[in-house]
Steps between C-alpha positions, in 0.01 A plus 500: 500500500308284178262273674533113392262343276248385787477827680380708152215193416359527906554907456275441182222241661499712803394794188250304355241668672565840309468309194186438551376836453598517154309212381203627712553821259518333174169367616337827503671645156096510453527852725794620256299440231272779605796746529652647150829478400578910429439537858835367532660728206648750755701240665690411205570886396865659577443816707748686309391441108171360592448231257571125570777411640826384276803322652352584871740523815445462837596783725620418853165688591329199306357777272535375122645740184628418150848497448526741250297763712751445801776625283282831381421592902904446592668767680877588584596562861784654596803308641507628838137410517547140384376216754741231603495174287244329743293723371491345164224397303339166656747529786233481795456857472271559869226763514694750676728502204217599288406703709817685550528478134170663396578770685812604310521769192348305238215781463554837300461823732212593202289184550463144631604296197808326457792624369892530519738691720478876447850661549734198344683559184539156433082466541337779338145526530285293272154648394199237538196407353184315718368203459153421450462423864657810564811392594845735395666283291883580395602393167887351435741786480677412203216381255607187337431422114288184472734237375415100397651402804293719686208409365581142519491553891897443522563664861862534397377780265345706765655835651668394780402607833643806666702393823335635800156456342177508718162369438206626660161276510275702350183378711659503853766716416768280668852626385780209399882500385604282249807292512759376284224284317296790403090391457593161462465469842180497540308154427235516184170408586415218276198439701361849364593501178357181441179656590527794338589230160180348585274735559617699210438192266206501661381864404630554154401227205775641277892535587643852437840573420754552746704769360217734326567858701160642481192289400616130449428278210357191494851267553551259166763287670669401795885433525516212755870572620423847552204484653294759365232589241572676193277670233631495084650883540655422860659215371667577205647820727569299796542114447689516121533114356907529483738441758507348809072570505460270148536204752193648733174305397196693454150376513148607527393680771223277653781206474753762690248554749422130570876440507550817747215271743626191465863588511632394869609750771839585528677356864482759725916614574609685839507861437883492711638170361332509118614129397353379811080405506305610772418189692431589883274757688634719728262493821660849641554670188185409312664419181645209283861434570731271328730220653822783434296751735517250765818408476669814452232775524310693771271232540722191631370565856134567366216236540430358169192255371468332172408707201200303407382426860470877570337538104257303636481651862398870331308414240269345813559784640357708230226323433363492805522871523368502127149279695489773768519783232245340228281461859462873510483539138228271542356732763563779365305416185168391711539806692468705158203284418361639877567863406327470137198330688574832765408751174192324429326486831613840520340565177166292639462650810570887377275421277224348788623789694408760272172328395412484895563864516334643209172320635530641829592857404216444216238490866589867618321702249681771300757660718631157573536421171799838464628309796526197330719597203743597732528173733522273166828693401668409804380165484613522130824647659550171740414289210757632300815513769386152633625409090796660497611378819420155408629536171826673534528190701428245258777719270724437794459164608553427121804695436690277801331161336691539198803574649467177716404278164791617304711449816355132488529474157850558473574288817322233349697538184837507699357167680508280183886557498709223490853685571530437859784768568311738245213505678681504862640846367168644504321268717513673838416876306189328387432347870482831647310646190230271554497579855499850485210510281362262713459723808417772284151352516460567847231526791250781331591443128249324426230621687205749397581883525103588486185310620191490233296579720327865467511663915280731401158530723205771389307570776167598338304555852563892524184683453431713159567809611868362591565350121719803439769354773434095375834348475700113577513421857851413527765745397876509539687775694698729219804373384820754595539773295758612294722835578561685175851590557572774223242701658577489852757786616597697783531891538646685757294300816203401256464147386228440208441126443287299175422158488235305361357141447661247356421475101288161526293524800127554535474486848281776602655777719335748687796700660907481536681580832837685470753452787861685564734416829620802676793574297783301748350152437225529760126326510297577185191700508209573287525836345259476235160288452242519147438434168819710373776351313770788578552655783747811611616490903616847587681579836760282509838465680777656289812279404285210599397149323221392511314128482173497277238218421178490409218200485154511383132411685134364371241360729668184508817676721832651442747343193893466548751806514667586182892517462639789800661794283751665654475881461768793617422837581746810405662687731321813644448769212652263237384487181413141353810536303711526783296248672642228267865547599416328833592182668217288569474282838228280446355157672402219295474117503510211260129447306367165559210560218736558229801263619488205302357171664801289551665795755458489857446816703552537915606746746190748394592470131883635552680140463485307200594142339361282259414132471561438145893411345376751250536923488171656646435857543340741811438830447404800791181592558579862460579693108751787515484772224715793654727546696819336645490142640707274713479141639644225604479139466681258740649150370375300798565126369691437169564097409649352182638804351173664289410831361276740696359809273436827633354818347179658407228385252138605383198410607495208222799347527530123429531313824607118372873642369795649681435876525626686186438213227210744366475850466297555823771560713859641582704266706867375635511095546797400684694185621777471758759597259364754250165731429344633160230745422207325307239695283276295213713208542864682446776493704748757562765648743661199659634583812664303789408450824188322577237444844539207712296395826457867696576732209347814466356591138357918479291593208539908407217598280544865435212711271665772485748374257331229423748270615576131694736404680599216715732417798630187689596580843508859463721518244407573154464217237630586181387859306180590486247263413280605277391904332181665377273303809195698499118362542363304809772238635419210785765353716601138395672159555579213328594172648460131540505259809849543577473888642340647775464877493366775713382863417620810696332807439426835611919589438647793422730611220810334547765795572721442185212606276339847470193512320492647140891499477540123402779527232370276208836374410555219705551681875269678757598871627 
């Protein structure tokens, strides 16, 4: 399988081309100049202790954590449990195997952070501490007494690793089992902590000690053989001058740290064959092999290139994504310059505007000049949210420039490598990085959100008995109103409804229009038109629910509806105590207003999908606050295995993260093997059996005991979901591009339940 001698140099002419685009970018390090290094400081921070990396490894995820962290976040899995060997760490571990491994018990039933086995004698469980990133972080279980040889980074020294030991990746929560080998093996990534070294030399003027526990001292020496730096108290504990350490040679710390940079990389070794060096690239694998893993390994019938041919080949290849990237950095900092130029003709022409106005209103005698105060606070009023628009999109825009400088900064960093299987390790991570954030600066990014100029027209022709009714000639129709939910209630066959404007607008309104169906889902019709904001509709059907909106009018015409509320009557002669033992039928339909951008909405708003990888969320366009519930949500397509979430959620619930990450919503997620209920980002109740293409998923929201529930093809899923619901709940979904779902409404109660007799144990009366 090697290629000869001849067939690696044309492979590395035919690559020259790639090459190219890295000398083009040393040729504009003028550009990098203009970017500063601590936007790159986040890149070179662990996620679980949050300072700099120390002795980084590379997960198979490519995510990066020290060494000494992946033994605190360690977890014991039961035998039974325990994934074949080919599941072993760096074994070509596929992404249905994380998958299927992120979905086992590594989560507490109390919360979402990691943890150990509940219910095994021989793994008790261990409390935990966070992070500063606010990851759970489990210390060793048998606390080990600092020794010399410990501190002296002797791995033999270390606690050995449990068998059956699992590591989680604390950013993409990918679950692993170790093997045999234990965290040895995973590779170290030299290539990052050589530029954590450097930037770190480059931030701090004096060396601190190593082994201070609280606030370091300024190191006095440096022991070359161990490696690290040492201050006068920490030395004479730690590094004694007897014994085998009398032999160690200590010098100053500058000298240690121009030693440390000068001193030559260690030979990368093959993390399965550790006295062999990594000397070919794995085309199908994507990592460094050595001549063993050819011969004997999983890789013999692989297609294999030269090391330092494909060194060569990525680092083209991420430089010419690094041009493409520092082109919209580029663009993104001249379209900042455009906005800033934005809040100054803004400025000018509210300014000219107001100036124009003053002398016009200044012509119209006295009672104009009432009228005038009054038009120069709404012009005031369009100066000011023509600002904030602009401005919270400068903030913006500026936010996501940073995060694309550090992003080159680091890249650039990893660039001036010259450890070709080092850098391969992290090479193709960094590829799609840069891509990523690439697109992220897409069509409509960088263009304006508001136009400087002022639409504002004053028609100053009316005569002066007409002054009194002077206003602008354009005006906007009213913008929806808002239904104030925890005063709208039924009793017996009344309905009272309250709503009002939303908090920012100063549209003018002159009247609201209130609208119920006829009880069975029918045609709406007006029942109420005026200036109210509450209104009480008498003479109703009993047992019946009704479909409510309302919209708002001025002389320009008639605004949008607001969210349809769906409101049950009582049964005849019942009092509204009784009422709320009822189930509720009601009609409803996704909301396309309040869905988030990336979903996709057909079939009248009932069937749903998404054209983003990531979790979006859709919410109904009708709030339930009473009552019993029931519907049902149909798994029409479902590719690649993900993890639909269905529930309820409030009105502002986020809609970029898998429903149930905040505390917005109440929600089951659920994969073709397993389900969990999800509430502020903790997961409980595991339960098997999951959805596939045609399933049948029925959400049970029940007032009366304040209760959710959920079903998957008619059968019950698990105990009950979640206690104590009370307030104003909207159907919801989360999902990506990979599920298609549609919404059936207008069900009954399925017959297994009886409302107001759910038994909050686990099972339903």
């Amino acid at each position: 399988m090697l290629k000869d001698k001849s067939a690696v140099c044309a492979q590395s002419h035919f690559e020259l081309s790639h090459i190219a685009n890295f000398l083009e970018l040393r040729d504009t390090i003028s550009l990098r100049r203009e970017f500063k290094m601590d936007e790159m400081e986040e890149e070179l921070k662990c996620p679980v202790c949050g300072s700099f990396f120390r002795e980084p490894i590379i997960l198979p995820c490519s995510h990066n954590i020290c060494l000494a962290c992946a033994r605190n976040i360690l977890v014991q899995t039961p035998d039974a449990e325990s994934p074949q060997s080919s599941r072993a760490s760096g074994s070509g571990v596929s992404d249905y195997d994380y998958l299927d491994l992120d979905k086992m018990s590594l989560y507490s039933e109390a919360d979402s952070g990691y943890g150990s086995y509940g219910g095994f004698v021989s793994s008790p469980t261990t409390p935990c501490q966070k992070s500063p990133n606010g990851v759970r972080v489990f210390p060793p279980a048998v606390p080990q007494p600092p020794s010399q040889h410990h501190l002296l980074g002797h791995p033999s020294s270390l606690p050995p690793i449990p068998r059956n030991s699992c590591l989680t990746c604390p950013q993409c929560h990918r679950s692993l089992i170790l093997d045999e080998r234990g965290l040895r093996g995973f590779a170290k990534n030299r290539v990052l902590e050589g530029v954590v070294d450097r930037y770190q030399q480059s931030k701090t003027a004096a060396l601190k000690c190593q082994l201070c526990e609280k606030s370091p001292k300024e190191a006095t020496v440096m022991c070359e053989q161990c490696d690290v730096f040492y201050c006068d108290p920490c030395r004479l504990r730690c590094h004694p001058p007897r014994g085998p350490l009398a032999k160690h040679r200590l010098v100053p710390p500058a000298q240690g740290r121009v030693s440390r940079r000068t001193s030559p990389r260690k030979i990368s070794t093959c993390t399965e064959h550790e006295l062999e060096n990594l000397s070919m690239y794995c085309v199908q694998c994507k990592m460094p092999v050595c001549y063993q893993c050819l011969e004997e390994g999983k890789h013999g019938t692989h297609e294999v290139k030269a090391l330092g041919a494909m060194w060569k080949l990525h680092k083209g290849q991420l430089s010419q994504a690094l041009n493409i990237l520092s082109d919209r950095a580029t663009e993104a900092k001249e379209f900042l310059v455009q906005l800033r130029n934005m809040v100054q003709h803004i400025q000018e022409n509210g300014v000219e505007f107001e100036a124009c106005l003053v002398a016009q209103c200044d012509a119209l005698i006295d009672a104009l000049n009432r009228r005038k105060a009054q038009l120069l606070t709404r012009v005031n009023n369009e100066h000011e949210h023509k600002l904030k628009v602009v401005r919270d999109q400068i903030s913006h825009c500026t936010v996501k420039l940073r995060q694309t400088t550090g992003l080159m900064e680091y890249c650039l960093e990893v660039i001036k490598e010259n450890d070709p299987s080092g850098f391969l390790q992290i090479s193709d991570a960094l590829i799609r990085r840069v891509h990523m954030t690439e697109g992220q600066w897409g069509k409509g990014t960088l263009t304006p959100r508001m136009t400087s100029d002022f639409d504002l027209t004053l028609d100053s022709g009316p005569l002066l008995q007409t002054i009194h009714q002077l206003d602008f000639i354009q005006m906007k129709v009213p913008s929806a109103p808002m239904l104030q939910l925890e005063e709208c209630c039924t009793i017996n066959n009344s309905a009272t409804l309250s709503w009002k404007q939303p908090p920012l607008s100063t549209i003018a309104v002159d009247g609201y229009i209130l609208e119920l169906d006829d009880g069975n889902g029918g045609q709406f019709r007006e029942v109420y038109v005026g200036t109210e904001t509450i209104c009480t509709v008498d003479g109703l059907h009993y047992n019946s629910t009704y479909m409510s909106r309302v919209k708002a009018f001025n002389a320009s015409g008639v605004g949008q509806y607001s969210k349809t509320l769906a409101m049950q009557t009582s049964e005849t002669g019942q009092s509204p105590c009784d009422m709320q033992t009822l189930a509720t039928v009601a009609w409803f339909t996704f909301d396309p207003a309040s869905a988030h951008p990336d979903i996709i909405l057909s079939n009248d708003n009932l069937t749903v999908t998404c054209n983003s990888y990531d979790d979006r969320v859709v919410m109904g366009n009708s709030g339930f606050s009473r009552g019993v519930h029931y519907w049902e949500i149909t798994v029409d397509r479902y590719d690649n295995h993900p993890d639909p979430a269905f529930g309820v959620a409030r009105g502002d619930v986020l809609k970029d993260v898998m429903l149930g990450k905040d505390d917005k919503a109440w929600a089951m997620y659920v994969d073709n093997n397993r389900s969990w209920f999800m509430h502020n980002n903790s997961h409980t109740n595991r339960t098997d059996g999951g959805v596939s293409e045609e399933a049948t998923v029925g959400v049970l929201l029940d007032f009366t005991r304040g209760v959710l529930i959920f079903l998957i093809n008619d059968e019950q899923q698990g105990p009950v979901a979640f206690e104590g619901i009370e307030g104003i709940y909207y159907p919801a979904v989360s999902l990506n591009r990979n599920v298609q779902v549609t919404l059936h409404t207008g069900l009954p109660i399925p017959d297994f339940y009886t409302p107001g007799e759910a038994d909050l144990s686990g099972s339903v009366c």
